[in-house]
DOLUMMAR-111953 format. One record per atom (N, C-alpha, C): y, x negated, z; atom name; residue in three letters; chain. Coordinates in Angstrom, 1 decimal. Atoms other than C-alpha are relative to their C-alpha. Example, Ala and Ser with C-alpha at 12.3 -4.5 7.8 and 13.67 -1.06 7.14 Angstrom:
DOLUMMAR-111953
<<-1.2,-0.9,0.0>,N,ALA,A>;
<<-4.5,-12.3,7.8>,CA,ALA,A>;
<<1.2,-0.9,0.0>,C,ALA,A>;
<<-1.1,0.9,0.0>,N,SER,A>;
<<-1.1,-13.7,7.1>,CA,SER,A>;
<<1.1,0.8,0.8>,C,SER,A>;
end
This chain:
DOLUMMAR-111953
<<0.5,-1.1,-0.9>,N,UNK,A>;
<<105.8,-82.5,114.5>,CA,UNK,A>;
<<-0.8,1.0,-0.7>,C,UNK,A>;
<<1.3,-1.3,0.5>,N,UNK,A>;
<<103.1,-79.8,113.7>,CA,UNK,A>;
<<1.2,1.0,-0.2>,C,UNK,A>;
<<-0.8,-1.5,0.2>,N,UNK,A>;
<<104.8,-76.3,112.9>,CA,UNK,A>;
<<0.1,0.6,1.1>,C,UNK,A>;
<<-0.9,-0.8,-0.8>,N,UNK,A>;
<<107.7,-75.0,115.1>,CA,UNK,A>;
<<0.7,0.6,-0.4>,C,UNK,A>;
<<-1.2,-1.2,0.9>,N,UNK,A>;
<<109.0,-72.1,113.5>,CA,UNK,A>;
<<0.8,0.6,0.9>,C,UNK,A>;
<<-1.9,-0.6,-1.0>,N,UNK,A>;
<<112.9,-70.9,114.5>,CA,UNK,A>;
<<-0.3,1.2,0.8>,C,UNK,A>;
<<0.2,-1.6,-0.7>,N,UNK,A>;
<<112.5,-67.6,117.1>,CA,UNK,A>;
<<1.5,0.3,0.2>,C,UNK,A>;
<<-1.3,-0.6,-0.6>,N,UNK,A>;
<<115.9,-66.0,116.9>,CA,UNK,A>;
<<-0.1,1.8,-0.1>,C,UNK,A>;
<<-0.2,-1.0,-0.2>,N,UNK,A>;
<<117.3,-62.7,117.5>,CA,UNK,A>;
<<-0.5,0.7,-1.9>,C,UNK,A>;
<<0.9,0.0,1.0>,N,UNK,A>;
<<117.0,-62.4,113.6>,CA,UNK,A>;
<<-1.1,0.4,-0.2>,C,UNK,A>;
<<1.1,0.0,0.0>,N,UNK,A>;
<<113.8,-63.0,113.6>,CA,UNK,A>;
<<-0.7,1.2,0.3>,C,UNK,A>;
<<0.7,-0.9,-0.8>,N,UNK,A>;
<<112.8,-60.6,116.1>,CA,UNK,A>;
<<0.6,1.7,-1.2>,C,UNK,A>;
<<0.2,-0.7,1.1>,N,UNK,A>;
<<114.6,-58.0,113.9>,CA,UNK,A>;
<<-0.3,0.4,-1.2>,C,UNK,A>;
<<0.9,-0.4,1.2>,N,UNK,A>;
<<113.2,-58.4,110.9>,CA,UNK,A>;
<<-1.4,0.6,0.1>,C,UNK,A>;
<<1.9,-0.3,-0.4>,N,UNK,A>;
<<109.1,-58.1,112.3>,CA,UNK,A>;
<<0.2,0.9,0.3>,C,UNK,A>;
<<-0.3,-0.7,-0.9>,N,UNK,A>;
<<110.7,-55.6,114.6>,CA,UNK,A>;
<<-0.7,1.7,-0.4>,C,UNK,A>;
<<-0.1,-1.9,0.7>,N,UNK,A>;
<<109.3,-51.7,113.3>,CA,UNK,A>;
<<0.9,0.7,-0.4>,C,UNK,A>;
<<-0.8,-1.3,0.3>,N,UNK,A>;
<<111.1,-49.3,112.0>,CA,UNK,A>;
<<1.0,0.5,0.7>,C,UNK,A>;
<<0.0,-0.7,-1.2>,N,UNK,A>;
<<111.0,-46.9,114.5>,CA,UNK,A>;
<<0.6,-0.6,1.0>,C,UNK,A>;
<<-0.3,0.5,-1.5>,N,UNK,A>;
<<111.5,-49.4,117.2>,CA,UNK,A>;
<<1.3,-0.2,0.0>,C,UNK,A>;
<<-1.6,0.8,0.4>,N,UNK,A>;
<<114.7,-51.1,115.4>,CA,UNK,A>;
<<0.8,1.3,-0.3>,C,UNK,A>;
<<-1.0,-1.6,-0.3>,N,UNK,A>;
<<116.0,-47.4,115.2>,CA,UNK,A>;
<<0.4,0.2,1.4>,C,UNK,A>;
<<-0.4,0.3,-1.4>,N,UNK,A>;
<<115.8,-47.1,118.8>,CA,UNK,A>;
<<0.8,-0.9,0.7>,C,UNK,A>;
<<-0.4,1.0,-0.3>,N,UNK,A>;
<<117.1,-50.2,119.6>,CA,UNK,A>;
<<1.9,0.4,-0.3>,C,UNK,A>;
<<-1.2,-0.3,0.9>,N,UNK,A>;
<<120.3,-49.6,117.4>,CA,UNK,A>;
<<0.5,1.2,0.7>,C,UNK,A>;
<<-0.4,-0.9,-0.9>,N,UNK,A>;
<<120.5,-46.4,119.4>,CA,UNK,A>;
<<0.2,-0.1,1.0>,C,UNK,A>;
<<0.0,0.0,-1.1>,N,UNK,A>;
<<119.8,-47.6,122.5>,CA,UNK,A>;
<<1.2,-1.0,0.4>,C,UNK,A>;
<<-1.1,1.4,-0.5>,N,UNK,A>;
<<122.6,-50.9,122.4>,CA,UNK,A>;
<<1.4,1.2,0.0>,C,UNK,A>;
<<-1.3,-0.9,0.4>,N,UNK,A>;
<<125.0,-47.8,121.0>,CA,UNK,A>;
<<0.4,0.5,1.0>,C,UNK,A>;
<<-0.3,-0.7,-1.4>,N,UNK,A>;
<<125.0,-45.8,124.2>,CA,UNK,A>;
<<-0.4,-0.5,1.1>,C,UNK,A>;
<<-0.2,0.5,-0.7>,N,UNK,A>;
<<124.6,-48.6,126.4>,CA,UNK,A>;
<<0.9,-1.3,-0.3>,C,UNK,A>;
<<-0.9,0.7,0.3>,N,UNK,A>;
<<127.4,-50.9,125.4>,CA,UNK,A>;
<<-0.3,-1.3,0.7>,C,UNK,A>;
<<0.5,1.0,-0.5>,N,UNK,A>;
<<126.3,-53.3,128.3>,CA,UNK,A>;
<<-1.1,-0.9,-0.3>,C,UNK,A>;
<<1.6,0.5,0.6>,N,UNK,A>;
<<122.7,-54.0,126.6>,CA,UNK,A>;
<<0.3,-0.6,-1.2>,C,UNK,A>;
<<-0.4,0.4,0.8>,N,UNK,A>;
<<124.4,-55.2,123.9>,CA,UNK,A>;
<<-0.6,-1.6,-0.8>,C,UNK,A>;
<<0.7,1.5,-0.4>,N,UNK,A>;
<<122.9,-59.3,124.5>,CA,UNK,A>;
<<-1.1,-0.1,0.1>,C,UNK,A>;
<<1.0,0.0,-0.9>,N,UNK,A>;
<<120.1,-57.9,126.0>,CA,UNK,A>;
<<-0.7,-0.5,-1.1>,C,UNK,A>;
<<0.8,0.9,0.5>,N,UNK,A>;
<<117.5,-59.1,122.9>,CA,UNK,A>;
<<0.4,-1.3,0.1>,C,UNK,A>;
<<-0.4,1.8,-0.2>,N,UNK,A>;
<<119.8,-62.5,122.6>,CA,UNK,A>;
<<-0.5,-0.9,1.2>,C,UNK,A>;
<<0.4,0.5,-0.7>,N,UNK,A>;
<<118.8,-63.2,126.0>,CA,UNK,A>;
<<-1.3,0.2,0.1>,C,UNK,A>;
<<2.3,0.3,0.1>,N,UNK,A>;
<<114.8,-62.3,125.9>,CA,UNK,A>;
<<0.0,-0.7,-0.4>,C,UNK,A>;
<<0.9,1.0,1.6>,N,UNK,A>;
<<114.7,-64.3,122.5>,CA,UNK,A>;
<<0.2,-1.2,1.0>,C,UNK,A>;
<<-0.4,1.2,-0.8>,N,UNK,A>;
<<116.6,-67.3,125.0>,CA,UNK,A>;
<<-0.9,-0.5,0.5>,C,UNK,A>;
<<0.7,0.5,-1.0>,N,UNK,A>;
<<114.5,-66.9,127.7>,CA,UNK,A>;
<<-1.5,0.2,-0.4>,C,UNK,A>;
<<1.3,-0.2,0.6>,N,UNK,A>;
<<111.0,-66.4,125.7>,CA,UNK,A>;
<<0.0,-1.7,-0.2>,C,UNK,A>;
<<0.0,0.9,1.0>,N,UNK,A>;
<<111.6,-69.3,123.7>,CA,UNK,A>;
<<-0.2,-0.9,1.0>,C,UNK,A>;
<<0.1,0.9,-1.3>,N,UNK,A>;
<<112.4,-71.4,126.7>,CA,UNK,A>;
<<-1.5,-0.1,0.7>,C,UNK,A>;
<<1.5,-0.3,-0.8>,N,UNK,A>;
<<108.9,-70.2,128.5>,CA,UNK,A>;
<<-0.6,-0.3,-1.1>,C,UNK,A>;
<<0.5,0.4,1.0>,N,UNK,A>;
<<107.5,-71.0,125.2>,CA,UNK,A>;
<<-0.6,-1.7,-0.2>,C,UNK,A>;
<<-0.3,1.8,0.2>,N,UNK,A>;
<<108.6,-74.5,124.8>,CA,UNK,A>;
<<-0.7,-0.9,1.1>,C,UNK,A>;
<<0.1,0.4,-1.0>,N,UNK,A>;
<<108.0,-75.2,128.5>,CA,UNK,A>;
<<-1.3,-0.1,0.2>,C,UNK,A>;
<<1.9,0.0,0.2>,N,UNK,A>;
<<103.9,-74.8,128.5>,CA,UNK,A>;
<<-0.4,-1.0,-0.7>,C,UNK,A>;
<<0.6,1.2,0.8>,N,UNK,A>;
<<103.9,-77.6,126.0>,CA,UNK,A>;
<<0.4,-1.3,0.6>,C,UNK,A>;
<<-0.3,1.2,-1.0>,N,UNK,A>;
<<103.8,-81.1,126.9>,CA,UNK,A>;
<<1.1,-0.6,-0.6>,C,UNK,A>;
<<-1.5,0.3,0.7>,N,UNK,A>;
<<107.3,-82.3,126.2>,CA,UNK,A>;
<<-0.1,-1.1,-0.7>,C,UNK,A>;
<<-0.1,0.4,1.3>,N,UNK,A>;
<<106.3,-84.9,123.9>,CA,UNK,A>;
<<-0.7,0.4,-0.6>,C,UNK,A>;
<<0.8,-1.0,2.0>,N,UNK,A>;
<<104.5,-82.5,121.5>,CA,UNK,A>;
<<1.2,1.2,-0.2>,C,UNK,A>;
<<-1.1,-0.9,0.1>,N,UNK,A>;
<<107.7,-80.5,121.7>,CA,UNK,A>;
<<0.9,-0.3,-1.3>,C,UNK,A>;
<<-1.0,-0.2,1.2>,N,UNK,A>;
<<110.1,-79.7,118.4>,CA,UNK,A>;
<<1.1,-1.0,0.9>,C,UNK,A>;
<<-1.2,0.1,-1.0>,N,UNK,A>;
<<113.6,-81.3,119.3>,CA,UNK,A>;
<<0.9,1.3,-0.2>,C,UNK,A>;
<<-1.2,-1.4,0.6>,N,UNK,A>;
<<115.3,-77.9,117.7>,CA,UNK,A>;
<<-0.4,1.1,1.7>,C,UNK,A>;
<<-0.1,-0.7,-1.0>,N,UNK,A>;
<<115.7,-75.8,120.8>,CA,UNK,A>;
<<-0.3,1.5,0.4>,C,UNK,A>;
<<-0.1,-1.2,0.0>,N,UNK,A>;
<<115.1,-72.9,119.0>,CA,UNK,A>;
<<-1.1,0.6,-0.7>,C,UNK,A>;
<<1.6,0.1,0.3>,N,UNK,A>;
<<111.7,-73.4,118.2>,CA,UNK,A>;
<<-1.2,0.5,1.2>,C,UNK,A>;
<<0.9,0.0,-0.8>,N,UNK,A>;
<<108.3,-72.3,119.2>,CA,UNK,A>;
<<-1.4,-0.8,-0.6>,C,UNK,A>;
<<1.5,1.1,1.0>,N,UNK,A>;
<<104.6,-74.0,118.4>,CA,UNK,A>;
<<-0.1,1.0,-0.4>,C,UNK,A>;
<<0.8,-0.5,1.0>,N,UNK,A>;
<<103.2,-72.4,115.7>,CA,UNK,A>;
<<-1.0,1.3,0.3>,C,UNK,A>;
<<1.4,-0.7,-0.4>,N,UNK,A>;
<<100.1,-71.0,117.8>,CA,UNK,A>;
<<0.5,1.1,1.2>,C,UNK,A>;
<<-0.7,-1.0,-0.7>,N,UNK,A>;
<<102.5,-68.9,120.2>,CA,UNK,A>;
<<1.1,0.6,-0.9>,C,UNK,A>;
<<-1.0,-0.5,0.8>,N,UNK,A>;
<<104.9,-67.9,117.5>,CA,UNK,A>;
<<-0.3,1.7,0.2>,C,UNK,A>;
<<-0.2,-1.3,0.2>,N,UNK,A>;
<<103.3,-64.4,117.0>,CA,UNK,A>;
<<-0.4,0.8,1.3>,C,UNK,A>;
<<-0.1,-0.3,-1.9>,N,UNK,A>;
<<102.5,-64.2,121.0>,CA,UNK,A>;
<<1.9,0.3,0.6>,C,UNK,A>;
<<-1.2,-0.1,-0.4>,N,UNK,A>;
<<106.4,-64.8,121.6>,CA,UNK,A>;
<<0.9,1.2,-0.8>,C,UNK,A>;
<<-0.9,-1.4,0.2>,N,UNK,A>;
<<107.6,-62.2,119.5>,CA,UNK,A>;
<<-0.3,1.3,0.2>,C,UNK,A>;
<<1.0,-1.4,-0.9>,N,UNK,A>;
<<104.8,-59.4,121.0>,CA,UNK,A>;
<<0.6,0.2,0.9>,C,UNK,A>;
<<-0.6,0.0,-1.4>,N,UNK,A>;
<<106.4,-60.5,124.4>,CA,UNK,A>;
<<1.2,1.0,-0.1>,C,UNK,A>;
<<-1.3,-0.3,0.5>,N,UNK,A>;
<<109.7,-60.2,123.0>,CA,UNK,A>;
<<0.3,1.8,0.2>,C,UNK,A>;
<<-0.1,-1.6,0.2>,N,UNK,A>;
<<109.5,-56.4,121.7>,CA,UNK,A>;
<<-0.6,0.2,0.7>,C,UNK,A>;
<<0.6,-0.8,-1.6>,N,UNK,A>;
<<107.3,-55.3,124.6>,CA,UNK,A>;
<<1.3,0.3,0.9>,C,UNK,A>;
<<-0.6,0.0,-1.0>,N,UNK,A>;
<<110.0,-56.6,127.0>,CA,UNK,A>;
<<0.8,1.1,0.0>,C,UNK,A>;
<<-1.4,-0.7,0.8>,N,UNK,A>;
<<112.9,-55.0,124.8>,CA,UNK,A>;
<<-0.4,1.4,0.3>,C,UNK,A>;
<<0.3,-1.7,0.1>,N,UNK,A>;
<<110.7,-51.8,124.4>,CA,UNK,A>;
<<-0.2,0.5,1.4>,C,UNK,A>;
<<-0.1,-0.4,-1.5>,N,UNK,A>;
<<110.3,-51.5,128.0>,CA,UNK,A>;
<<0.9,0.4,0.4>,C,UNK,A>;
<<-1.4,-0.5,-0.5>,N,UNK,A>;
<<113.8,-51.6,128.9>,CA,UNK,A>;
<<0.6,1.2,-0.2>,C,UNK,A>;
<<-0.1,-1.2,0.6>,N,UNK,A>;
<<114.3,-49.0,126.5>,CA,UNK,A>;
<<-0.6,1.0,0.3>,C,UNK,A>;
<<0.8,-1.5,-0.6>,N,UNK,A>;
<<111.8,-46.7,128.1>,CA,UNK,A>;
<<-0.9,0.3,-1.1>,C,UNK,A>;
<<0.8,0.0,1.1>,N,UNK,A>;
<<109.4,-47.1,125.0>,CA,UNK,A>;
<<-1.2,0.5,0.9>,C,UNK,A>;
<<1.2,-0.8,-0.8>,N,UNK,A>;
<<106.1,-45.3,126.1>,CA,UNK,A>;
<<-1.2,-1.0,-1.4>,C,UNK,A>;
<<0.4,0.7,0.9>,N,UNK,A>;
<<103.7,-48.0,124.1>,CA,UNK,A>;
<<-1.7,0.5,0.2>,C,UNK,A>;
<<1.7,-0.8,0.0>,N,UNK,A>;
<<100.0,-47.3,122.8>,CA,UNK,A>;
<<-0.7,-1.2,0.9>,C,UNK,A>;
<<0.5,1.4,-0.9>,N,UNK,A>;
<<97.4,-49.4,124.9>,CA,UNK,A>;
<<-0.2,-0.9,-1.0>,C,UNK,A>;
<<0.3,1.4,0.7>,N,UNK,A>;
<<96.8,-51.5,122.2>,CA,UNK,A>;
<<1.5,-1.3,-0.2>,C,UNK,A>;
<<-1.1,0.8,0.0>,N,UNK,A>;
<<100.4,-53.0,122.5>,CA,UNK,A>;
<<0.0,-0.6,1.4>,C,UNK,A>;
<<0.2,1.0,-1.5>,N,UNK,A>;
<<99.5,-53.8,126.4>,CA,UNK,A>;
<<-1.2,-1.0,-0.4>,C,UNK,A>;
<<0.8,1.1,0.1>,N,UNK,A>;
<<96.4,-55.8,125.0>,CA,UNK,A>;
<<1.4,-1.7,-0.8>,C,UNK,A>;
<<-1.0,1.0,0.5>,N,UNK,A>;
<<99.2,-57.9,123.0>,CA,UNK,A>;
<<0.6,-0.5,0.6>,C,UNK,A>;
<<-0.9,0.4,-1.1>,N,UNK,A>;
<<101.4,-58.5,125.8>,CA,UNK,A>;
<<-0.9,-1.1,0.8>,C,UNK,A>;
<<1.0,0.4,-0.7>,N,UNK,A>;
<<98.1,-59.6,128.1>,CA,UNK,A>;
<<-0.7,-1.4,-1.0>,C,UNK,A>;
<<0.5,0.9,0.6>,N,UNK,A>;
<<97.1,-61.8,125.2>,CA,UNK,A>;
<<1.1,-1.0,-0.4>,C,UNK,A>;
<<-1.4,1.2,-0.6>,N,UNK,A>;
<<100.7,-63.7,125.1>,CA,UNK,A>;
<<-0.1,-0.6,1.4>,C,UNK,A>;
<<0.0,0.8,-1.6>,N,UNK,A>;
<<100.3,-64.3,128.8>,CA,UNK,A>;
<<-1.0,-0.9,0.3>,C,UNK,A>;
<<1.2,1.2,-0.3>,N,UNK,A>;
<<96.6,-65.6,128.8>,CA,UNK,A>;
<<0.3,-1.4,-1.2>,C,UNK,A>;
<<0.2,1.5,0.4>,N,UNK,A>;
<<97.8,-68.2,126.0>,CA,UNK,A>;
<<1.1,-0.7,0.4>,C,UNK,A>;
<<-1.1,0.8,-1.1>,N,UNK,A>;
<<100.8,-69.1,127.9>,CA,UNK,A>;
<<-0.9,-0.9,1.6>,C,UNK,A>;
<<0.4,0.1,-0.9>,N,UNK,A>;
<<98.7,-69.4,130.5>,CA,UNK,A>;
<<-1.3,-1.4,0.2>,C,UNK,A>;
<<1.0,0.7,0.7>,N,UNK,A>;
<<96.1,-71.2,128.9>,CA,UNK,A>;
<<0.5,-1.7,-0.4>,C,UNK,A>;
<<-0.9,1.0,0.6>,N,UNK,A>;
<<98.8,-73.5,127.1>,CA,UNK,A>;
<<0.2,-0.4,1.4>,C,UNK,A>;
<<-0.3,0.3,-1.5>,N,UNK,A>;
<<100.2,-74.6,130.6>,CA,UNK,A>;
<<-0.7,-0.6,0.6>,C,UNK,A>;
<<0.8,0.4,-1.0>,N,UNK,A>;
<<96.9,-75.2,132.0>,CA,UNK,A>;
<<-0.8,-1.1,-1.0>,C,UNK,A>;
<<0.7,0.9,0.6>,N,UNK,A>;
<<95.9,-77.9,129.3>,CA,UNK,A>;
<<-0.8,0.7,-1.0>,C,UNK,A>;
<<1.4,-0.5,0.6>,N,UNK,A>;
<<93.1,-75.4,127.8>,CA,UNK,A>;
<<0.9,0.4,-1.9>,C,UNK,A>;
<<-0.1,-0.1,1.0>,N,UNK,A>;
<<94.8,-75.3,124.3>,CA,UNK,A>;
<<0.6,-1.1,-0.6>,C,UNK,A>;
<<-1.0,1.3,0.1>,N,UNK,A>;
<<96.0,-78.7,124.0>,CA,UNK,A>;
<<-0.5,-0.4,-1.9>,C,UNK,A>;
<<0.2,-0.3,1.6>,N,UNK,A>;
<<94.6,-78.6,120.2>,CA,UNK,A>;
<<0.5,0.7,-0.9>,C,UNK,A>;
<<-1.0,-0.9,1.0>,N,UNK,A>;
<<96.2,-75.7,119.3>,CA,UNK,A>;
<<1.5,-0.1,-0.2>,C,UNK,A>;
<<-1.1,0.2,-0.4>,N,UNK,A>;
<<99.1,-77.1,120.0>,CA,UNK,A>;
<<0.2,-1.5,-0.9>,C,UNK,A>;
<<0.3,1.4,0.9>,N,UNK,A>;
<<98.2,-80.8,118.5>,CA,UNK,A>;
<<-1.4,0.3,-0.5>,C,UNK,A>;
<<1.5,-0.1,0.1>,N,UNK,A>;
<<95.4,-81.0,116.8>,CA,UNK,A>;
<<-0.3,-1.4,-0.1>,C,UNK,A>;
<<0.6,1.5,-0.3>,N,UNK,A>;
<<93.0,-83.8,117.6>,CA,UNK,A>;
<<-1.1,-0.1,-0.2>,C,UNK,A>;
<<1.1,0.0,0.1>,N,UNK,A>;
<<90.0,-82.8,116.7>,CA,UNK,A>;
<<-0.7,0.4,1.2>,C,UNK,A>;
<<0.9,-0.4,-0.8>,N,UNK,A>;
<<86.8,-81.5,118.7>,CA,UNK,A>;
<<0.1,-0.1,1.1>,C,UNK,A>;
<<0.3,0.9,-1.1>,N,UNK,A>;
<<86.2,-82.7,122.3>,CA,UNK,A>;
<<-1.1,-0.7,-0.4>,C,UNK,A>;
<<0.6,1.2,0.1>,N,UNK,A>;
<<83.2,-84.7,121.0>,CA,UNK,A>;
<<0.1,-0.5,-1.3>,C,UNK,A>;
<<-0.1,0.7,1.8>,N,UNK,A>;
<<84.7,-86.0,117.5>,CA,UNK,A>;
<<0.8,-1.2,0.6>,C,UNK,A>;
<<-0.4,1.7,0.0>,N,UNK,A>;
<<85.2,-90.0,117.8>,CA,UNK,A>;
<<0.5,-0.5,-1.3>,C,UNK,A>;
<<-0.4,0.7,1.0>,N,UNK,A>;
<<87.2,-91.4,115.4>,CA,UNK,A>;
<<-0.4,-1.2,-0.7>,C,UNK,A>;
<<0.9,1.1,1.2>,N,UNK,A>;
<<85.2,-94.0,112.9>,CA,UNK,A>;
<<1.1,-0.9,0.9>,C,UNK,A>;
<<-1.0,1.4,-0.4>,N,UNK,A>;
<<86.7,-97.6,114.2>,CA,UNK,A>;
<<-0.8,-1.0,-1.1>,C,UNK,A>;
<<0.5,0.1,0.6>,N,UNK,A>;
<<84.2,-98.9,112.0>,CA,UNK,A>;
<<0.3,-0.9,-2.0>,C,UNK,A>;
<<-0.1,0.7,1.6>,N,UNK,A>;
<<85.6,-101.2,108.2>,CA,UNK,A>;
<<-0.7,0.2,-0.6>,C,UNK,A>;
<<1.3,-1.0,1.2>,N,UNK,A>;
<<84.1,-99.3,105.5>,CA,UNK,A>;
<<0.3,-0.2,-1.5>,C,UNK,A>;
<<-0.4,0.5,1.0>,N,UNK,A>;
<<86.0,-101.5,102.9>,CA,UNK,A>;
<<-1.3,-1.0,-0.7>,C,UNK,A>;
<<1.0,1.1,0.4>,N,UNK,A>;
<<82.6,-103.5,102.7>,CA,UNK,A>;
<<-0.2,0.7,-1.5>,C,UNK,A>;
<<0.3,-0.5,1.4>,N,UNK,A>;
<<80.7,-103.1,99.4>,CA,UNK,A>;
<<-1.3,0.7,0.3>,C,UNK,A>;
<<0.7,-1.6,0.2>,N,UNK,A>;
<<78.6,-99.7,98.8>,CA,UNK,A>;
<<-1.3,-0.3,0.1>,C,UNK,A>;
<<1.4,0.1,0.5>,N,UNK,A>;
<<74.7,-100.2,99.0>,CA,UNK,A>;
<<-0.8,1.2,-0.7>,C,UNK,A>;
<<0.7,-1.3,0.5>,N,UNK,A>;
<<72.6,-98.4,96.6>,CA,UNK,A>;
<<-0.8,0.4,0.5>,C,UNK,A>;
<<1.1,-1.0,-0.7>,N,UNK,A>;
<<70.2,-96.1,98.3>,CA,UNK,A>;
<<-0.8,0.7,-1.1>,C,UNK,A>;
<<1.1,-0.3,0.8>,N,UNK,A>;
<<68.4,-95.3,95.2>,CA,UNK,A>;
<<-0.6,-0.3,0.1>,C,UNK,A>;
end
């Protein structure tokens, strides 16, 4: 399989900011019920992730994403999270959100099926061609 790197809860806190992962840590503290709340984003990202691809270019690990939405799924991820939280985000974190969706979007609708496998161009034909003959000099 191409590169499906792991998306866990983990994960998401390590990339996560500073700042944000301060908040966060505050905000699970005085909501006791939000406690899951990233474990189930990461769940349900991952899932919407996996599901855009064509299920046999899919990892079998569950807890994978392709490669080429890896740093799309964890944009989503903390957007979602920072929303919940009442995060007030700069616009340049709504373009990142909007650019996870169009390649979800994209993925889904066939238009990235390279980035996903790669297969080469749309007009690159694969040589069929026996090239074991013997070499002519062109000198």
């Amino acid at each position: 399989m191409a590169d499906w790197p792991v998306l866990t809860v983990t994960t998401i806190l390590n990339v996560m900011p500073t700042d944000l992962k301060n908040m966060y840590a505050s905000w699970i503290e005085g909501n006791a019920d939000k406690v899951d709340r990233l474990s189930e984003l990461v769940t349900e990202s991952v899932a919407i992730f996996r599901e855009v691809v064509d299920e046999s270019l899919r990892d079998e690990d569950e807890t994978t994403v392709p490669i080429t939405g890896y740093r799309h799924a964890i944009n989503m991820i903390i957007f979602n999270l920072g929303m919940e939280m009442g995060v007030e985000f700069a616009s340049e974190v709504f373009s990142l959100f909007s650019q996870a969706n169009t390649w979800l979007r994209m993925t889904e609708r066939g238009g990235l099926g390279g980035a996903v496998a790669i297969v080469g161009t749309p007009s690159y034909t694969q040589p069929t061609a026996d090239f074991t003959g013997p070499i002519r000099d062109l000198g």
